[in-house]
Backbone bond lengths (Angstrom), bond angles and torsions (degrees), N, CA, C in turn:
res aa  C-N    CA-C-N  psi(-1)  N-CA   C-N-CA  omega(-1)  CA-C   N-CA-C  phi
1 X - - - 1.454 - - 1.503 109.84 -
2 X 1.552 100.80 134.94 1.655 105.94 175.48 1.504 117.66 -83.82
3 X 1.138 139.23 159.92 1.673 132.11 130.96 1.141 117.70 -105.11
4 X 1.326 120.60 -0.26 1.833 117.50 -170.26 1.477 120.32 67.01
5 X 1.671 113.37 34.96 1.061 115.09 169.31 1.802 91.46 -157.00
6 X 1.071 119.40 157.60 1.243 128.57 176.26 1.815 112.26 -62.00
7 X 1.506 104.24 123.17 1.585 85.57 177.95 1.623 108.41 -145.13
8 X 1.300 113.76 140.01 1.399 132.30 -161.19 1.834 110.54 -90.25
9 X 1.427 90.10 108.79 1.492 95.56 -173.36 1.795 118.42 -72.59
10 X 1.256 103.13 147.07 1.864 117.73 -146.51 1.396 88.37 -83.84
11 X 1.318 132.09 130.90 1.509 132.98 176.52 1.446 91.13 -109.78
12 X 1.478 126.16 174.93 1.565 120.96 158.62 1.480 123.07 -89.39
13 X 0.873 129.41 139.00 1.430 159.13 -152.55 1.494 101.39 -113.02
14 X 1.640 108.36 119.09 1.577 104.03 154.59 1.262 117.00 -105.96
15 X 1.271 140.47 66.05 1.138 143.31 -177.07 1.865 87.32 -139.05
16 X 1.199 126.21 -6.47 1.783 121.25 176.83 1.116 122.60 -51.70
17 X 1.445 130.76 131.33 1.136 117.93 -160.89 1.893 99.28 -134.09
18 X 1.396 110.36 -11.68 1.598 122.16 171.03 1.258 100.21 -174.22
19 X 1.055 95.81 161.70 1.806 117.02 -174.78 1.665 116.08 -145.38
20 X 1.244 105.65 135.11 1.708 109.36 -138.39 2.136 78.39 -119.39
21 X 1.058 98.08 121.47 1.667 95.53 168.40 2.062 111.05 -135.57
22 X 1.498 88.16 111.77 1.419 102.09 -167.30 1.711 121.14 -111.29
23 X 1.430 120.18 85.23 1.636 99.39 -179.78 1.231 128.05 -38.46
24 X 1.426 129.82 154.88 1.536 128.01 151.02 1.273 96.49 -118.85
25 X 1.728 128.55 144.84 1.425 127.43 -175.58 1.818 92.23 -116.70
26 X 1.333 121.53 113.02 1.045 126.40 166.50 1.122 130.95 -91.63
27 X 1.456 119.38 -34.19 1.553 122.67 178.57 1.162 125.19 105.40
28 X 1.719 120.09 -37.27 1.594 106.82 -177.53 1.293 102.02 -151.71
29 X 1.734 128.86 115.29 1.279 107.96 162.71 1.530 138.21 15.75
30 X 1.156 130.38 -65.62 1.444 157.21 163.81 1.842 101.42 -39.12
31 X 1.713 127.91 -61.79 1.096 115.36 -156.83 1.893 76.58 -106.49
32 X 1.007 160.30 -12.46 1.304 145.24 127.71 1.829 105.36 -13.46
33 X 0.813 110.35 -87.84 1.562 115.92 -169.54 1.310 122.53 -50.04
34 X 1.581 100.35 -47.47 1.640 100.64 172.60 1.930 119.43 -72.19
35 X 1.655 99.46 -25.36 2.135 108.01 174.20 1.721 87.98 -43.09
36 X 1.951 115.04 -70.66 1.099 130.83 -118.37 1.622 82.63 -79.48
37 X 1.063 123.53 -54.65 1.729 120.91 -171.10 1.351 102.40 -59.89
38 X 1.228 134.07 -26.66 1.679 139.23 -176.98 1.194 89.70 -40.48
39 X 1.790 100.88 -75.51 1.441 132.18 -150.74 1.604 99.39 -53.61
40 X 1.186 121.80 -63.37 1.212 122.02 -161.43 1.635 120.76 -67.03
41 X 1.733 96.99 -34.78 1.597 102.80 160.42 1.748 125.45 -44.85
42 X 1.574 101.39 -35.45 1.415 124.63 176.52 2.004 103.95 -64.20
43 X 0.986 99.27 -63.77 1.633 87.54 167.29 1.011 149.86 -58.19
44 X 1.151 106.71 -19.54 1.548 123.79 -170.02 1.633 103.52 -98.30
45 X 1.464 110.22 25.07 1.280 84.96 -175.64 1.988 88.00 -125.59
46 X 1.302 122.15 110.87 1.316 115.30 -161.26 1.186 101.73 -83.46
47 X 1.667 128.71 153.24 1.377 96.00 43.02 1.886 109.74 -111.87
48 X 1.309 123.01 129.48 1.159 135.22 -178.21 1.224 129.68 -51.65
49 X 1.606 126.76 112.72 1.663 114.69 -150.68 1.915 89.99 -45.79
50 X 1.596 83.41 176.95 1.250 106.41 136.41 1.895 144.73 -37.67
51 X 1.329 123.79 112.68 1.788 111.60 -170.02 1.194 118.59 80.88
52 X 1.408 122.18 -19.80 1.369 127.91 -175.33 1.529 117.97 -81.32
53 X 1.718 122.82 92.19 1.565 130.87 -156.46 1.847 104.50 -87.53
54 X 1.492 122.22 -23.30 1.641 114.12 -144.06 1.683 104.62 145.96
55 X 1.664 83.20 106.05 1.740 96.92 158.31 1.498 115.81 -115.02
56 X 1.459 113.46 136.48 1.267 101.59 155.95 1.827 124.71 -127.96
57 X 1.109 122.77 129.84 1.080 132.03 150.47 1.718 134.12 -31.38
58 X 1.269 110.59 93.94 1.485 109.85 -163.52 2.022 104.97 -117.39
59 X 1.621 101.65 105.08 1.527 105.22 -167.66 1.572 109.50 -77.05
60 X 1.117 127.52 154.22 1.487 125.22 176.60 1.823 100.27 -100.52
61 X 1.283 81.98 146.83 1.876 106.10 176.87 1.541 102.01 -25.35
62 X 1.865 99.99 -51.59 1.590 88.64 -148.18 1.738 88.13 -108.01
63 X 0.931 134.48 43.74 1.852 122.07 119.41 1.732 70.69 107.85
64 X 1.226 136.35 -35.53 1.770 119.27 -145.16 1.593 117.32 -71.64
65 X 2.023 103.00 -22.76 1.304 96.41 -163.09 1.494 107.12 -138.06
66 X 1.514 126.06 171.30 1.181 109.28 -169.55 1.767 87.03 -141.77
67 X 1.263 122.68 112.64 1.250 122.76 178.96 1.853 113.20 -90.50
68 X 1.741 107.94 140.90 1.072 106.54 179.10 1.240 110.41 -119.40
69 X 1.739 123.14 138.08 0.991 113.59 -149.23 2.112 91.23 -142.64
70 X 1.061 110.98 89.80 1.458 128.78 -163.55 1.562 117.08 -83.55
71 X 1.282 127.32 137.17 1.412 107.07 172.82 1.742 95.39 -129.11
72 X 1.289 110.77 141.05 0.878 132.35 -178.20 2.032 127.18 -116.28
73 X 1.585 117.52 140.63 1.471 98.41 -169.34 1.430 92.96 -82.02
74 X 1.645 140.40 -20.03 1.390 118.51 163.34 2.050 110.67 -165.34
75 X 1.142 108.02 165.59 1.210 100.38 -175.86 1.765 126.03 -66.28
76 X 1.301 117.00 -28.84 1.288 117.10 152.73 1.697 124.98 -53.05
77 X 1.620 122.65 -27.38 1.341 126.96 154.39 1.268 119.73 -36.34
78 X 1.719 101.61 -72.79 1.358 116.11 -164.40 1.523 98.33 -80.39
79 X 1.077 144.84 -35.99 1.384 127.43 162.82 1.287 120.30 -33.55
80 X 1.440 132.02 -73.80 1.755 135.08 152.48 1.309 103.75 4.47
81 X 1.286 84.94 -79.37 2.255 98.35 -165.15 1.625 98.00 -52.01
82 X 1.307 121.68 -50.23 1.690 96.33 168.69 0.997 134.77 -68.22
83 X 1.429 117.45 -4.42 1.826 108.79 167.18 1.468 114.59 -81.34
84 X 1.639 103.79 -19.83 1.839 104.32 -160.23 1.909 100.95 -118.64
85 X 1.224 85.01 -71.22 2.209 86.43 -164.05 1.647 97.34 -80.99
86 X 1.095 138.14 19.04 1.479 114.71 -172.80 1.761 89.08 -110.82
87 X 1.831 129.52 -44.22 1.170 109.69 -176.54 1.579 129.43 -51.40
88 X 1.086 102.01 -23.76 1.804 128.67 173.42 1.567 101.61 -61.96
89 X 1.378 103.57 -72.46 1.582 95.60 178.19 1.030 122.44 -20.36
90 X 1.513 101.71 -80.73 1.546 124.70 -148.92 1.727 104.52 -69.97
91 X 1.625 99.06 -21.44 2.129 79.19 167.75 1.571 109.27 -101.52
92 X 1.163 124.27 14.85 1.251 127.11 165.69 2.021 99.58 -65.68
93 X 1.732 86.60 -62.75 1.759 105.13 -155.56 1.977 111.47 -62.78
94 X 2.172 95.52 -15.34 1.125 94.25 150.03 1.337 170.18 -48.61
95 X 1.970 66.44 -53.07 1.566 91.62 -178.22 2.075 116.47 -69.16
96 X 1.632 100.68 -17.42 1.542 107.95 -177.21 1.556 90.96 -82.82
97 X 1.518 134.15 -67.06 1.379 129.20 144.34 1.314 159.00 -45.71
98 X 1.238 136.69 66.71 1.030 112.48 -150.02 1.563 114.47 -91.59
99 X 1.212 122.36 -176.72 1.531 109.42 -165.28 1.190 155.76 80.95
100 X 1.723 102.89 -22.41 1.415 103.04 171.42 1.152 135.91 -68.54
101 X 1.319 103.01 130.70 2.113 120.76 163.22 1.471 108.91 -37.90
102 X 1.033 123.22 123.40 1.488 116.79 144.12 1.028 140.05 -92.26
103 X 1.275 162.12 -41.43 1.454 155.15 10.62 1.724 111.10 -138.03
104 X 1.532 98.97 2.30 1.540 114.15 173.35 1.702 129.46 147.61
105 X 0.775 90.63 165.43 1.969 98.05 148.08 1.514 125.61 -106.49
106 X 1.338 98.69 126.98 1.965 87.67 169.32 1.466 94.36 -105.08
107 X 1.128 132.66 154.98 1.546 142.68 -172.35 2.201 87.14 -109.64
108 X 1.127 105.16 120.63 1.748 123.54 169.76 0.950 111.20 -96.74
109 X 1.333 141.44 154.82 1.837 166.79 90.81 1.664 104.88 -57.25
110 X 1.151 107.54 114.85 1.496 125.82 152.09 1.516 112.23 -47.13
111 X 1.206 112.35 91.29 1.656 113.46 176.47 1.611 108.60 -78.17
112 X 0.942 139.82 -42.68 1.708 145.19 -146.50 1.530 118.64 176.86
113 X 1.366 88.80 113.02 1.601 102.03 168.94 1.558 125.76 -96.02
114 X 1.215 122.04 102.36 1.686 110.55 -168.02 1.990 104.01 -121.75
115 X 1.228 93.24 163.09 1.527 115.43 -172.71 1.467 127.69 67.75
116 X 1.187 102.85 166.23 1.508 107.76 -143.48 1.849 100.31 -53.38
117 X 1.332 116.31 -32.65 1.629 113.98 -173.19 1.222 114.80 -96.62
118 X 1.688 101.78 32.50 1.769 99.73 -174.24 1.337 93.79 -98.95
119 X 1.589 124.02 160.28 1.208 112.59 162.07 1.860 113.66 -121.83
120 X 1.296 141.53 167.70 0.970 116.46 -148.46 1.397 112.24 -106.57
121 X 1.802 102.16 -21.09 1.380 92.51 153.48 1.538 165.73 -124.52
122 X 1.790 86.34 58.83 1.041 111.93 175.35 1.471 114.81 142.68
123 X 1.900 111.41 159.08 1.762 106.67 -162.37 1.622 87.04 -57.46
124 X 1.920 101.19 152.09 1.369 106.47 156.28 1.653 101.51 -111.83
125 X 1.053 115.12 132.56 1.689 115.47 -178.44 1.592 112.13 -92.40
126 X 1.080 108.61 -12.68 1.581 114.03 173.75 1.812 104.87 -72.30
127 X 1.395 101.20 -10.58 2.030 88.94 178.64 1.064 116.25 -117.81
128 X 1.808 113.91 14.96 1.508 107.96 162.48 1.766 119.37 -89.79
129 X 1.178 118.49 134.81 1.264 133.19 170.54 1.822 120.78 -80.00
130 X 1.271 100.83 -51.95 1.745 124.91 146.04 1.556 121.65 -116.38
131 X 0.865 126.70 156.03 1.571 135.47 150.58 1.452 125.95 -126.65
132 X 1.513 105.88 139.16 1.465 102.44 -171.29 1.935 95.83 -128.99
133 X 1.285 117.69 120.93 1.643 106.31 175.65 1.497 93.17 -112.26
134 X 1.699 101.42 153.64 1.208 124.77 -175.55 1.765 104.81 -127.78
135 X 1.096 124.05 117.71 1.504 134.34 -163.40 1.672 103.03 -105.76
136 X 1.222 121.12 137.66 1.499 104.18 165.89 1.766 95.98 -157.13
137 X 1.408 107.90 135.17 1.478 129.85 -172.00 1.520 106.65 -88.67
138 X 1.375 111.31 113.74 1.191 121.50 176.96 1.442 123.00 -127.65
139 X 1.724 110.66 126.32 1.545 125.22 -177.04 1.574 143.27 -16.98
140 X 1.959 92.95 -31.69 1.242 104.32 -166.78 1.347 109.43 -169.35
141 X 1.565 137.94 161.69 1.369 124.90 167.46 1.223 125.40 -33.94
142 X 1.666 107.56 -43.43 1.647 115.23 -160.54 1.489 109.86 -85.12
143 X 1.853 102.84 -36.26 1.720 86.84 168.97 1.457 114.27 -75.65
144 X 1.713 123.33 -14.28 1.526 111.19 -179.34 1.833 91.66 -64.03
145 X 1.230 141.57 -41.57 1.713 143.96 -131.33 1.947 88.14 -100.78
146 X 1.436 114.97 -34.83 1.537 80.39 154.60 1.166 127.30 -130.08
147 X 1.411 123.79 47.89 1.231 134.88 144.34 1.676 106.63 -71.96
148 X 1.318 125.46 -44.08 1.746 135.92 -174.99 1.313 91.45 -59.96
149 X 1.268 137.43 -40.15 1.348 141.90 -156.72 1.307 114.44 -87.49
150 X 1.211 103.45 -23.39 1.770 114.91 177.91 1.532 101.51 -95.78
151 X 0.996 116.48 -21.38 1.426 110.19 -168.02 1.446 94.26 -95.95
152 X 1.511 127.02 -29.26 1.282 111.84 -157.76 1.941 96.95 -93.02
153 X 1.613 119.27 -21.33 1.633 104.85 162.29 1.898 117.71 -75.27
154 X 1.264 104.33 -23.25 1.502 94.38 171.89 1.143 124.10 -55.87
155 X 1.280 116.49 -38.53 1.376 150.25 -160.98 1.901 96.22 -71.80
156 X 1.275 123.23 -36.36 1.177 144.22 -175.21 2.048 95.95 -52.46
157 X 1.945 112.41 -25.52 1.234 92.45 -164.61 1.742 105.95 -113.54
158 X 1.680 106.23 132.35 1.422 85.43 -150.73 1.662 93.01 -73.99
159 X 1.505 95.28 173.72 1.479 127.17 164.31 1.079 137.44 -125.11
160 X 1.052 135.29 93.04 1.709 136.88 175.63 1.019 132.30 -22.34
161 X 1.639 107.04 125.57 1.329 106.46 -170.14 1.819 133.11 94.90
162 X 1.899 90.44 -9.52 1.618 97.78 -168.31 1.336 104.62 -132.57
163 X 1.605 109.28 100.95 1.674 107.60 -157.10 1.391 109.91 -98.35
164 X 1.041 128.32 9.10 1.790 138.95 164.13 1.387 123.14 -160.21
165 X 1.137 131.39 120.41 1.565 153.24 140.14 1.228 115.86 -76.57
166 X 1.413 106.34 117.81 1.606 124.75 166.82 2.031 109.69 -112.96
167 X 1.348 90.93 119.00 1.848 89.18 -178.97 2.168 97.36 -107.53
168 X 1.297 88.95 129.60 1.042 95.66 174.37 2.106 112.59 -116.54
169 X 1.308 86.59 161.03 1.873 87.81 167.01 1.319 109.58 -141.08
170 X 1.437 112.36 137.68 1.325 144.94 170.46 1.984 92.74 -41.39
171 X 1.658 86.04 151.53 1.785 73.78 -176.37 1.663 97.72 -90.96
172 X 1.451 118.16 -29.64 1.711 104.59 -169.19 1.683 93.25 -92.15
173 X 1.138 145.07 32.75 1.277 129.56 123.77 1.498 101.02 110.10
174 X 1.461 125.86 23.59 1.256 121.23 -154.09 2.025 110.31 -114.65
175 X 1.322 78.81 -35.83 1.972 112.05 169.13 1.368 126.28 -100.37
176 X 1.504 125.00 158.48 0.945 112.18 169.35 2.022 77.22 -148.81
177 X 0.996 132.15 159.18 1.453 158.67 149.96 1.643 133.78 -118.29
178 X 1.247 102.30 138.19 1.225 112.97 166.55 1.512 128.56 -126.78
179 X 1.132 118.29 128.22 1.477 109.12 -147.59 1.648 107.49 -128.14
180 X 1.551 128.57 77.22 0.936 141.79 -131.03 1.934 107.19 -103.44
181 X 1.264 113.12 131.20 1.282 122.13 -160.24 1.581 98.03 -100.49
182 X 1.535 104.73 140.48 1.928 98.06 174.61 1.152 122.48 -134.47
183 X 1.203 147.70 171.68 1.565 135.52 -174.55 1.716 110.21 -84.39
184 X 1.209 108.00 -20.07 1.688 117.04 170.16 1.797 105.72 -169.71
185 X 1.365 113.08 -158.05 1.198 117.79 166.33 1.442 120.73 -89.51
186 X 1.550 110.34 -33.04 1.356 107.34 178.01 1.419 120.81 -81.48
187 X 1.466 118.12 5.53 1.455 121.46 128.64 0.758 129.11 -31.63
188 X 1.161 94.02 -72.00 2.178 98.39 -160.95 1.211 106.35 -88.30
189 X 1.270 148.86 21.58 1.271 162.85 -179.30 1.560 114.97 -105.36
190 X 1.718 88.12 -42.33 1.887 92.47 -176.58 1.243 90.66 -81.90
191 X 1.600 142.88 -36.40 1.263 136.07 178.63 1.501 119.17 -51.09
192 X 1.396 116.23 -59.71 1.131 116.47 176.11 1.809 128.32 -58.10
193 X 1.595 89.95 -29.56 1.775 108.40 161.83 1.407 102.21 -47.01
194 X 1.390 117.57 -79.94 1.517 146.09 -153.83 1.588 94.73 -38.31
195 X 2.216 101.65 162.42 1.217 98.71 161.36 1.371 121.42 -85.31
196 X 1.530 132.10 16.84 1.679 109.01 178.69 1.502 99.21 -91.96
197 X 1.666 99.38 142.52 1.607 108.96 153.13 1.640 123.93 -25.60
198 X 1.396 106.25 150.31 1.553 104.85 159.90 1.547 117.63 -76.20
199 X 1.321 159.60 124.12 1.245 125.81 176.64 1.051 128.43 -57.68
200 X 1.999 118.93 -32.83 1.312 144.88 -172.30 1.527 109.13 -61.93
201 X 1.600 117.18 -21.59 1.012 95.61 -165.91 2.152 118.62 -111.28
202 X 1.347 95.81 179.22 2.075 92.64 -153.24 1.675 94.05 -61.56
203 X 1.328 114.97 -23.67 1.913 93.85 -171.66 1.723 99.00 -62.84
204 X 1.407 116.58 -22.23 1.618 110.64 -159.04 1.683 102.36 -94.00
205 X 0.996 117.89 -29.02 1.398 109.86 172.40 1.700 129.49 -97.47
206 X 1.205 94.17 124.93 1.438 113.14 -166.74 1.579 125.08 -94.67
207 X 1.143 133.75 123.84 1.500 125.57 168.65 1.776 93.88 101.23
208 X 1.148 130.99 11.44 1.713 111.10 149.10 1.502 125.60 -99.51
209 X 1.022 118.72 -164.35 1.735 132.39 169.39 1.437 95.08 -178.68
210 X 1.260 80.09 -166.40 1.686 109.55 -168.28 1.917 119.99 67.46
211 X 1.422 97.05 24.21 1.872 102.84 -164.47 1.830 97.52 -150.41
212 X 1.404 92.79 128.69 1.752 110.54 -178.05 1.447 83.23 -65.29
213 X 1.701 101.20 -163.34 1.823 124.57 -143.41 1.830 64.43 -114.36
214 X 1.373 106.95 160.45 1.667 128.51 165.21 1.097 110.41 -79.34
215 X 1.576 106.36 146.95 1.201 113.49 146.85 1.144 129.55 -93.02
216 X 1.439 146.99 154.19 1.217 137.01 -172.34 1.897 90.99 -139.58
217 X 1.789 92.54 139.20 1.510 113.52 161.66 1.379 123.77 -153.27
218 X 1.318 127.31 137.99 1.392 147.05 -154.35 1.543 92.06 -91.46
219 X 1.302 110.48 137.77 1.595 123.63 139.51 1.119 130.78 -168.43
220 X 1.720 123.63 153.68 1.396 125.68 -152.82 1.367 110.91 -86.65
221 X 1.660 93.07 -78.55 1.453 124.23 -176.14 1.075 130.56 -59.06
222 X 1.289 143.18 118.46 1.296 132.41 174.96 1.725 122.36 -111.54
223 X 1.148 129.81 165.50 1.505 137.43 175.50 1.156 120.36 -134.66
224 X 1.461 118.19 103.54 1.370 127.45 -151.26 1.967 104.98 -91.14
225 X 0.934 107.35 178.44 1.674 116.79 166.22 1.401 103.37 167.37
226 X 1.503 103.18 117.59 1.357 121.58 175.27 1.126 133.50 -123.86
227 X 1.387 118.97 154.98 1.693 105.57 -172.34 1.827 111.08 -91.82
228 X 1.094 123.23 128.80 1.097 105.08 -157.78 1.841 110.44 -83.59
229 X 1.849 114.79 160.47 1.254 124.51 -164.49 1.648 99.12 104.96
């Protein structure tokens, strides 16, 4: 995928210290493409606060949303940048967009990296072919800690076609994610066709509570911008 500007693909970084994942709901293919190039035009233009390692832009199948998926060297960093360079941004990236939803930030910890194309410290977005994340809202630390726990022995059974799982948790205890890497789309398509279970999903895991039903959303493309080193 192009943007018409040169763009530096996001490797993983062990120097991460939080990871900031924020929807924007745009609505149509069309203001999808133009949010995500806004945004990224906005980064690329240095000099890059302070703590700030690699965002990438992750579009969904169906055109509506544009997920941001940030890594940061710590949460006092990225705090800064929201008192000072982010109000600037975001009415810049307006003014080319106007309209967009936000609906937040959740602040992440990298809980678990599994399968053979995971790496451990931290998502690499250069080795997804598809991506599919699965979100699920949970009551409290302890139901987020064994919901991670259920997800991370399911996870134990492989599946075709899906060469890294990264489980992350919300830091105030409310989320848990799984953010699943694939060799293309017609992977995860014949999977979801096929008769085996998902493991990830609530009919297959047994013996928790305290956590709503998932959501699940598809996306391909991504738009990287990194700080370089």
């Amino acid at each position: 995928m192009t943007t018409g500007r040169q763009s530096r693909r996001v490797a993983s970084r062990s120097d991460v210290g939080t990871i900031l994942i924020s929807p924007w709901i745009v609505g149509s293919p069309q203001r999808q493409r133009a949010a995500s190039d806004s945004l990224i035009g906005e980064w690329e233009q240095p000099p890059w606060p302070a703590g700030f390692l690699a965002l990438t832009c992750l579009l969904s199948l169906d055109g509506t949303t544009v997920l941001n998926y940030a890594q940061w060297r710590s949460d006092p960093d990225h705090l800064a940048f929201m008192r000072t360079r982010r109000p600037a941004m975001v009415r810049s990236i307006d003014e080319d967009v106007p309209g967009i939803e936000r609906p937040g930030v959740v602040r992440y910890r990298l809980h678990r990296a599994i399968g053979a194309g995971a790496t451990t410290a931290g998502v690499d977005h250069r080795a997804a072919g598809s991506i599919e994340i699965t979100t699920m809202r949970t009551e409290d630390v302890e139901a987020q800690a064994r919901l991670l726990d259920a997800w991370t022995d399911a996870a134990a059974r492989p599946v075709p076609g899906r060469t890294a799982l990264y489980l992350h948790r919300s830091v105030d205890g409310t989320r848990a994610l799984a953010y699943s890497q694939w060799v293309d789309d017609a992977a995860r398509e014949a999977f979801h066709a096929g008769p085996l279970p998902d493991p990830l999903s609530p009919e297959e895991i047994e013996g928790t509570s305290g956590w709503e039903k998932a959501a699940y959303r598809r996306y391909r493309d991504v738009v990287p911008a990194e700080v370089p080193g």
